[in-house]
C-alpha positions as protocol buffer text, in pm:
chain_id: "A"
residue {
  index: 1
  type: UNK
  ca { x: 0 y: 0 z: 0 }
}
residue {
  index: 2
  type: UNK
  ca { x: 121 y: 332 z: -101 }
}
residue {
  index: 3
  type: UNK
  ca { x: 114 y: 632 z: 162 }
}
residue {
  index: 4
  type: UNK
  ca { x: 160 y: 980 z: 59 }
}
residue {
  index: 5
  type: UNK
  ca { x: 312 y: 1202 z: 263 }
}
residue {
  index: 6
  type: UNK
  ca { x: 82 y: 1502 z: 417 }
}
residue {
  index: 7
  type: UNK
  ca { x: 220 y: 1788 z: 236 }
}
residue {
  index: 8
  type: UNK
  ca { x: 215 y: 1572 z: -93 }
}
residue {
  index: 9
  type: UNK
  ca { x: -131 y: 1462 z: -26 }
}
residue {
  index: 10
  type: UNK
  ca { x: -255 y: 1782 z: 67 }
}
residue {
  index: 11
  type: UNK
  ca { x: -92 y: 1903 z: -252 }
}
residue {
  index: 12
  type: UNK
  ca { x: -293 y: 1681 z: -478 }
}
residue {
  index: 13
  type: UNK
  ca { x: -631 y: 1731 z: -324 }
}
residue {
  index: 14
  type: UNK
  ca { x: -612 y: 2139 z: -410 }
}
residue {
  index: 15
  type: UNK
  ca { x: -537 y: 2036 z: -768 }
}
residue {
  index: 16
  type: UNK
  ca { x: -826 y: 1807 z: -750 }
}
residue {
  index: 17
  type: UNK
  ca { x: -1028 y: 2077 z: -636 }
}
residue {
  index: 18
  type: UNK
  ca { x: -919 y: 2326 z: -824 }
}
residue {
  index: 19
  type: UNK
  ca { x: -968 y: 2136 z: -1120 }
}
residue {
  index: 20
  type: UNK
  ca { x: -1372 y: 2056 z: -1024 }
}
residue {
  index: 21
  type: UNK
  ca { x: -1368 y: 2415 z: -976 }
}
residue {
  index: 22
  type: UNK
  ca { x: -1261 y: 2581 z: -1295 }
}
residue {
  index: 23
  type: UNK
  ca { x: -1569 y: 2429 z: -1495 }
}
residue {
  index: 24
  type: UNK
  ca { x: -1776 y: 2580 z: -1219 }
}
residue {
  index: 25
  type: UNK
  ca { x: -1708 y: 2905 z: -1230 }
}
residue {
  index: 26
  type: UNK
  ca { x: -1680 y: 2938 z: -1648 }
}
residue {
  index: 27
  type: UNK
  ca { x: -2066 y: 2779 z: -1608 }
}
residue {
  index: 28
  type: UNK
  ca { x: -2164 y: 3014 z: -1372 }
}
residue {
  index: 29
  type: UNK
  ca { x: -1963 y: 3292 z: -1631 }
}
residue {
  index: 30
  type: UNK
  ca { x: -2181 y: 3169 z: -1903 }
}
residue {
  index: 31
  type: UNK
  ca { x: -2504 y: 3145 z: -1764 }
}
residue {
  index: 32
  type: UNK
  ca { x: -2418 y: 3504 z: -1608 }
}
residue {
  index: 33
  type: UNK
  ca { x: -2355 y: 3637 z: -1987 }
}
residue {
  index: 34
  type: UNK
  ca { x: -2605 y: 3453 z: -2100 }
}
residue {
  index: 35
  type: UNK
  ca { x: -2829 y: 3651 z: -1854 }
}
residue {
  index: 36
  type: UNK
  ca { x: -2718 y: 3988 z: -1901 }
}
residue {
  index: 37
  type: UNK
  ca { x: -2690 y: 3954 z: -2268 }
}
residue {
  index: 38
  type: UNK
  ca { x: -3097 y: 3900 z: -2297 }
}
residue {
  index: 39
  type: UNK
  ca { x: -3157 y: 4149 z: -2060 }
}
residue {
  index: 40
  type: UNK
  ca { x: -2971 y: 4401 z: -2251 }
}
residue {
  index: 41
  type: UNK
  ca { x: -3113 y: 4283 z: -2554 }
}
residue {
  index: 42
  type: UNK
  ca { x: -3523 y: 4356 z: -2397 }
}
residue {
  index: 43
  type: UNK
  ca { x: -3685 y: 4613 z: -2557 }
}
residue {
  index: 44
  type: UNK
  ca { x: -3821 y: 4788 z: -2238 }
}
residue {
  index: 45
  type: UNK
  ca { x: -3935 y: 4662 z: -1861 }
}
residue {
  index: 46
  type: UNK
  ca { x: -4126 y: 4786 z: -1596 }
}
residue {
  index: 47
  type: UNK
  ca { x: -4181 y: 4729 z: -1239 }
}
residue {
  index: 48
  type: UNK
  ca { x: -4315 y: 4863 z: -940 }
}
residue {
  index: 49
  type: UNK
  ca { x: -4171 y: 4858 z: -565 }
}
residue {
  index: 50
  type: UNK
  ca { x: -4095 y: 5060 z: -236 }
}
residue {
  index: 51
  type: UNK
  ca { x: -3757 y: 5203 z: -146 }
}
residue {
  index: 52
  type: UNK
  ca { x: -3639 y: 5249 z: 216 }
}
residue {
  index: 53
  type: UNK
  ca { x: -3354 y: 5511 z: 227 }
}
residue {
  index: 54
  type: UNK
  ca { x: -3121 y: 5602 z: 502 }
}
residue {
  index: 55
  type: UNK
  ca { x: -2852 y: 5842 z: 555 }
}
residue {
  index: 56
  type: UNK
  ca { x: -2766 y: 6114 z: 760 }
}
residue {
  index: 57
  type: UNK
  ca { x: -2959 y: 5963 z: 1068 }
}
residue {
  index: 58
  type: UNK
  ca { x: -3273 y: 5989 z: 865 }
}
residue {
  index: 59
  type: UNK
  ca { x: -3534 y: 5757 z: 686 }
}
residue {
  index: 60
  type: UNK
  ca { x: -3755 y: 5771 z: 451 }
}
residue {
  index: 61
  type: UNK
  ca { x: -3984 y: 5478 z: 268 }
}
residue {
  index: 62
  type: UNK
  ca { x: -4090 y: 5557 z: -75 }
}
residue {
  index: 63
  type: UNK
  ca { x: -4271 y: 5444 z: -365 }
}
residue {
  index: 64
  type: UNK
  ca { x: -4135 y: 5397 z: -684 }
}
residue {
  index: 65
  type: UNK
  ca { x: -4289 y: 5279 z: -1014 }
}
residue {
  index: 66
  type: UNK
  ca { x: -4001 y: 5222 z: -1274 }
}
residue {
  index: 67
  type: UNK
  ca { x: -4036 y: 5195 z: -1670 }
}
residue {
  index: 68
  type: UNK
  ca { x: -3742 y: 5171 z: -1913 }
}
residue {
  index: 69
  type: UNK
  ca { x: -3779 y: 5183 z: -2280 }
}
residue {
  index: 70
  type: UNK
  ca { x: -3518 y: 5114 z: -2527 }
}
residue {
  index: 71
  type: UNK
  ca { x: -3284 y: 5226 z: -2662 }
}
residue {
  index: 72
  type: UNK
  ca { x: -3253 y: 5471 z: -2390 }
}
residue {
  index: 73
  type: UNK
  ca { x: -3503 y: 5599 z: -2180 }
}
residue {
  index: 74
  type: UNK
  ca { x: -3644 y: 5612 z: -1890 }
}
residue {
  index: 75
  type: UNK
  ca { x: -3920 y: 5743 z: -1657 }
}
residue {
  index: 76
  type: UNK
  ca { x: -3914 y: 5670 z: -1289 }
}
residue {
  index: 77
  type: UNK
  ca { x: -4232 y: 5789 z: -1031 }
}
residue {
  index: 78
  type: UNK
  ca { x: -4166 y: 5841 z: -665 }
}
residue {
  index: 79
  type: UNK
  ca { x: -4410 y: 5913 z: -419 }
}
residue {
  index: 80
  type: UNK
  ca { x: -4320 y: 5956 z: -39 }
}
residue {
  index: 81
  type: UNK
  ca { x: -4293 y: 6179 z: 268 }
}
residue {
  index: 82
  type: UNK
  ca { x: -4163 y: 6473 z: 5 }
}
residue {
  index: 83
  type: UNK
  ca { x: -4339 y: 6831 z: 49 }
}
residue {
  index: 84
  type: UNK
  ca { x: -4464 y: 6829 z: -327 }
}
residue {
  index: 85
  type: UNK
  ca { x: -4579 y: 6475 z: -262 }
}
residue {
  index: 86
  type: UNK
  ca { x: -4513 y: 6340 z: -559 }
}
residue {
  index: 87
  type: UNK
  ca { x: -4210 y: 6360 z: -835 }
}
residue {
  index: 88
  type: UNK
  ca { x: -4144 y: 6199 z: -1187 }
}
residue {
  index: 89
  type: UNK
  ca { x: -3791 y: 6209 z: -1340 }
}
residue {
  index: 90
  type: UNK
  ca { x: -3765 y: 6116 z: -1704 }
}
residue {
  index: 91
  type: UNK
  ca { x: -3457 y: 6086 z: -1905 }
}
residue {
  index: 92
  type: UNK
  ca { x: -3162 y: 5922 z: -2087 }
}
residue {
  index: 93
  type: UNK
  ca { x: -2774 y: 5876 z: -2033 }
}
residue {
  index: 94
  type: UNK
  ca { x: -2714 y: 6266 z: -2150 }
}
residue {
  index: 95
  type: UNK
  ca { x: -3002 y: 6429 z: -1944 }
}
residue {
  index: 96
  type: UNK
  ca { x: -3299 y: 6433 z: -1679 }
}
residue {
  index: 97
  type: UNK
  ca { x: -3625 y: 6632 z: -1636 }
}
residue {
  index: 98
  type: UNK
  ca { x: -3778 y: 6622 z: -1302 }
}
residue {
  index: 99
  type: UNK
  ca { x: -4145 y: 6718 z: -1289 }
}
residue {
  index: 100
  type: UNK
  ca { x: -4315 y: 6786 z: -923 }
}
residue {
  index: 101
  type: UNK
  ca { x: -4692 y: 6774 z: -836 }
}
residue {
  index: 102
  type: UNK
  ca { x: -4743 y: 7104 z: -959 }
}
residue {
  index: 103
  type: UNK
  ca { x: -4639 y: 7057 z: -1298 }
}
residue {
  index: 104
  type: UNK
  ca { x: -4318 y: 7260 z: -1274 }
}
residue {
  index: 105
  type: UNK
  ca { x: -4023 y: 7080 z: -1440 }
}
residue {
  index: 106
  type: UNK
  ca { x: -3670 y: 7075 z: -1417 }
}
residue {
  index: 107
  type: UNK
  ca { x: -3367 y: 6965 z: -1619 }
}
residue {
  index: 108
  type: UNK
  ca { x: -3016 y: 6866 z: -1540 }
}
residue {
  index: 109
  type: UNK
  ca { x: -2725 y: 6655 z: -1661 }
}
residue {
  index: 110
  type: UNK
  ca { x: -2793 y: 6407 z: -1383 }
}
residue {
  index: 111
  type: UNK
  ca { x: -3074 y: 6308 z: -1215 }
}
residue {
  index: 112
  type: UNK
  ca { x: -2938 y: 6280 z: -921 }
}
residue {
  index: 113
  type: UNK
  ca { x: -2877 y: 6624 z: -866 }
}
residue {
  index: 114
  type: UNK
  ca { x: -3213 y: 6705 z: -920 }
}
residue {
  index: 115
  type: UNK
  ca { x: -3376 y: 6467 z: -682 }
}
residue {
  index: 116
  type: UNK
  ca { x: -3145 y: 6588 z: -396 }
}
residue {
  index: 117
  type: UNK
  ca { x: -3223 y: 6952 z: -450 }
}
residue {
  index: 118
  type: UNK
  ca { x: -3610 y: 6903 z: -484 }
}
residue {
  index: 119
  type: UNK
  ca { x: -3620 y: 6670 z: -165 }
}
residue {
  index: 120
  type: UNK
  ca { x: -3325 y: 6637 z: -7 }
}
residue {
  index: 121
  type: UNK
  ca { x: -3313 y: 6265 z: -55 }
}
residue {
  index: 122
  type: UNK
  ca { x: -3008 y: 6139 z: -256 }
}
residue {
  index: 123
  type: UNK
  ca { x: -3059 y: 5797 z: -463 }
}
residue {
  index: 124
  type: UNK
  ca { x: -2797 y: 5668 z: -783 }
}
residue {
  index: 125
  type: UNK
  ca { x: -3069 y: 5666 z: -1049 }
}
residue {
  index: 126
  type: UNK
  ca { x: -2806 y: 5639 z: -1347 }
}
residue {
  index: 127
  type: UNK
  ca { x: -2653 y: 5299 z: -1205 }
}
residue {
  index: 128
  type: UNK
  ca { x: -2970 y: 5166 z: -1012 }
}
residue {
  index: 129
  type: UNK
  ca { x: -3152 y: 5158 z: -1371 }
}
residue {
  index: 130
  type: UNK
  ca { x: -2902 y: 4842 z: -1438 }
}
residue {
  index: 131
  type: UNK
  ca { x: -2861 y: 4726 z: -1116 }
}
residue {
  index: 132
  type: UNK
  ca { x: -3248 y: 4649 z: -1049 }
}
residue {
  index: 133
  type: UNK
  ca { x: -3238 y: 4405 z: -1310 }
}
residue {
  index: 134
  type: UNK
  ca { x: -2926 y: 4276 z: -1212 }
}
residue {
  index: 135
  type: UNK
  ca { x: -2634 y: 4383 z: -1418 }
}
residue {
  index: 136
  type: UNK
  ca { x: -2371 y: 4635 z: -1371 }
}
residue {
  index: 137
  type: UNK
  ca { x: -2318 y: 4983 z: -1445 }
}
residue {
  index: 138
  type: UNK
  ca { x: -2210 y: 5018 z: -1853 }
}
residue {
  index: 139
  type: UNK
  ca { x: -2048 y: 5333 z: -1708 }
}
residue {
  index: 140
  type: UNK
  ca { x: -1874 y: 5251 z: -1440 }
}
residue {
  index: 141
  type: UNK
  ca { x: -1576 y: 5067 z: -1351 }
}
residue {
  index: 142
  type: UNK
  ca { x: -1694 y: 4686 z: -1189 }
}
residue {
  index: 143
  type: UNK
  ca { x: -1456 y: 4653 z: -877 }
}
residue {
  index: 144
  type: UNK
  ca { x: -1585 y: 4326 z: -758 }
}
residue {
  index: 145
  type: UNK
  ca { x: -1859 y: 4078 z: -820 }
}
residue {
  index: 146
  type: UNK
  ca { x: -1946 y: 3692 z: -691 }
}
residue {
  index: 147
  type: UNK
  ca { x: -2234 y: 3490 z: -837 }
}
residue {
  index: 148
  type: UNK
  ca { x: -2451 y: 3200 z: -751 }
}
residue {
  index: 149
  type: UNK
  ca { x: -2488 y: 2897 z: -917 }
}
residue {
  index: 150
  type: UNK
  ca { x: -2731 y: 2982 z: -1209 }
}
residue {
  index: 151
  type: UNK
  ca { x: -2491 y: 3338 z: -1265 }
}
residue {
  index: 152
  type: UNK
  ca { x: -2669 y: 3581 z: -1109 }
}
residue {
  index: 153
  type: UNK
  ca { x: -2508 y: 3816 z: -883 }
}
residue {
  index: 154
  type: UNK
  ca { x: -2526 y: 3741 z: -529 }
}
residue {
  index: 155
  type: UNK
  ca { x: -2323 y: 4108 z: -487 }
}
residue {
  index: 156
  type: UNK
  ca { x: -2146 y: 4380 z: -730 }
}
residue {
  index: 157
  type: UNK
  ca { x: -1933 y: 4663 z: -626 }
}
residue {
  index: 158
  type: UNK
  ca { x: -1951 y: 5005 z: -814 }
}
residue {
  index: 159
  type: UNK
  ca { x: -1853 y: 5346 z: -776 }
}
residue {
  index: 160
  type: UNK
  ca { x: -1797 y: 5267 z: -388 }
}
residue {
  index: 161
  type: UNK
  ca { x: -2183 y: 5134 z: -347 }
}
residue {
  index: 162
  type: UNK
  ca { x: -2181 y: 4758 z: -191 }
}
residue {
  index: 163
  type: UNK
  ca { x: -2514 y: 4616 z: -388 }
}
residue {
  index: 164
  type: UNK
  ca { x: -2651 y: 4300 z: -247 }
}
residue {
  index: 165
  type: UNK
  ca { x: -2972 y: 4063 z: -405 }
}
residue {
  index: 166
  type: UNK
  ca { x: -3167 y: 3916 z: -210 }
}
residue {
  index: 167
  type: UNK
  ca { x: -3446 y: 3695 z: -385 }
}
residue {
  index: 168
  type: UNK
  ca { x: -3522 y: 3627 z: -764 }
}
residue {
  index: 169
  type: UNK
  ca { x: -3831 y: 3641 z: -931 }
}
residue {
  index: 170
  type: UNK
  ca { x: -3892 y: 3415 z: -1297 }
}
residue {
  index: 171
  type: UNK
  ca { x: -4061 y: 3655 z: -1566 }
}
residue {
  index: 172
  type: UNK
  ca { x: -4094 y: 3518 z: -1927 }
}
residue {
  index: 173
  type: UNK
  ca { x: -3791 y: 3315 z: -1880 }
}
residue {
  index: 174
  type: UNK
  ca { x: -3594 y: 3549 z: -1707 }
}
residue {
  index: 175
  type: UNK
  ca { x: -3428 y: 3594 z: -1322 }
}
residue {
  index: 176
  type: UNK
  ca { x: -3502 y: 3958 z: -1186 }
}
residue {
  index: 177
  type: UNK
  ca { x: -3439 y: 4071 z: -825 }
}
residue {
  index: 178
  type: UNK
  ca { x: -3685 y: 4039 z: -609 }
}
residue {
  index: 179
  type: UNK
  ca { x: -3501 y: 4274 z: -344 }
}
residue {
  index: 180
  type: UNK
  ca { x: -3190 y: 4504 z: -395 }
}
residue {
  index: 181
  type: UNK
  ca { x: -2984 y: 4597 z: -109 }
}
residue {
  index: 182
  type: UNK
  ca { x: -2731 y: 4925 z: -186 }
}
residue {
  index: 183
  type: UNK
  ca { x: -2489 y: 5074 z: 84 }
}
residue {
  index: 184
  type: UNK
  ca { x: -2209 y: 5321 z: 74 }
}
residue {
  index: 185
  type: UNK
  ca { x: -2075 y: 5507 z: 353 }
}
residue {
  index: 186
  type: UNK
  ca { x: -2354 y: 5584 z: 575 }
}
residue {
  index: 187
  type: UNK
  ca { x: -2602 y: 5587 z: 272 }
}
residue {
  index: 188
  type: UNK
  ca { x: -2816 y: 5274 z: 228 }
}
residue {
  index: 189
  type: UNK
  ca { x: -3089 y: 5240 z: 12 }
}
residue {
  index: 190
  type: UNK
  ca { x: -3295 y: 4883 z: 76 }
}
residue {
  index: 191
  type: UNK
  ca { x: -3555 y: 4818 z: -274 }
}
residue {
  index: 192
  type: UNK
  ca { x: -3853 y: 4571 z: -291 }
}
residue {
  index: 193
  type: UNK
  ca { x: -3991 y: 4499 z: -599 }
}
residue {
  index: 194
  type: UNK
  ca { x: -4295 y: 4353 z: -733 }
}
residue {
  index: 195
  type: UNK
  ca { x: -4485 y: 4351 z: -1044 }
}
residue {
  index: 196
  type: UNK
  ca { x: -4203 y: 4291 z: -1323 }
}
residue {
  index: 197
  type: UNK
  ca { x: -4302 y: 4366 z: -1665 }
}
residue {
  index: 198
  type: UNK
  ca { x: -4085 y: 4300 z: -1972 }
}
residue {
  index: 199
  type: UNK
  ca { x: -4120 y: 4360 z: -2335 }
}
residue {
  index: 200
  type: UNK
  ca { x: -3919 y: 4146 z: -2613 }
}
């Protein structure tokens, strides 16, 4: 009977695992791609869902119905604790118009900017348009990422925000988030969503 020493046997069971491993993770890299790629390739969704947001010792829970529509647009309604009640951005990638319950209207670059002036509540609409359906940022540099075992992301890191999924939901033959988790700092922004809608 042949005995291997500990260091040599320990040696061969990481390359046995390692190699079990390697098709793993390019079939979790697939199915990921394979994911994003018909997302991307949708020609609009919507869904509805509340927001909780936190920062600066303060909370707020809001209401959001979200619509995209290719190739690039967008129109997002939030209703909440805000003093006009209501708001409803609308944009693209190069700008956004923000519209309050008195039918006054705003435009900016960003839509950020203009949701933090009119109520003082700060949310990253640009990247949170990709990562409610579960993909990354186009614009933004991906600085880390793990994914279960059909490819979707289990967490993504962008732009300093730590985004966490908790729950899918099957539409049509796709995986959508059923909750979104987003934290940076002492900002966090927790999303439910129900009601997905998509259009091929």
């Amino acid at each position: 009977m042949i005995r291997l020493s500990r260091p040599f046997a320990a040696l061969v069971l990481a390359l046995a695992v390692s190699g079990c491993a390697t098709p793993l993770v390019v079939e979790r890299e697939a199915a990921r791609d394979e994911l994003r790629d018909a997302i991307h390739a949708l020609d609009g969704w919507a869904v509805s869902g509340r927001a909780a947001v936190q920062a600066d010792g303060e909370s707020v829970s809001l209401s959001l119905r979200w619509r995209e529509e290719r190739p690039d647009a967008y129109v997002l309604d939030l209703s909440g604790p805000f003093g006009a009640g209501a708001v409803r951005i609308t944009g693209s990638a190069r700008h956004a118009t923000l519209e309050d319950g008195r039918g006054e209207a705003v435009t900016a670059a960003r839509p950020e900017a203009l949701l933090a002036a009119h109520t003082g509540r700060y949310l990253p609409v640009s990247a949170l348009r990709y990562w409610m359906v579960g993909i990354p940022a186009p614009q933004l540099p991906l600085d880390g990422e793990s994914l279960d075992s059909r490819g979707r992301p289990e967490h993504l890191e962008q732009d300093g925000w730590d985004v966490r999924y908790y729950g899918w939901d099957e539409v049509d033959g796709l995986y959508l988030p059923r909750r979104v988790d987003l934290q940076k700092g002492a900002k966090r922004v927790r999303v439910a969503l129900t009601g997905w809608e998509v259009e091929r």
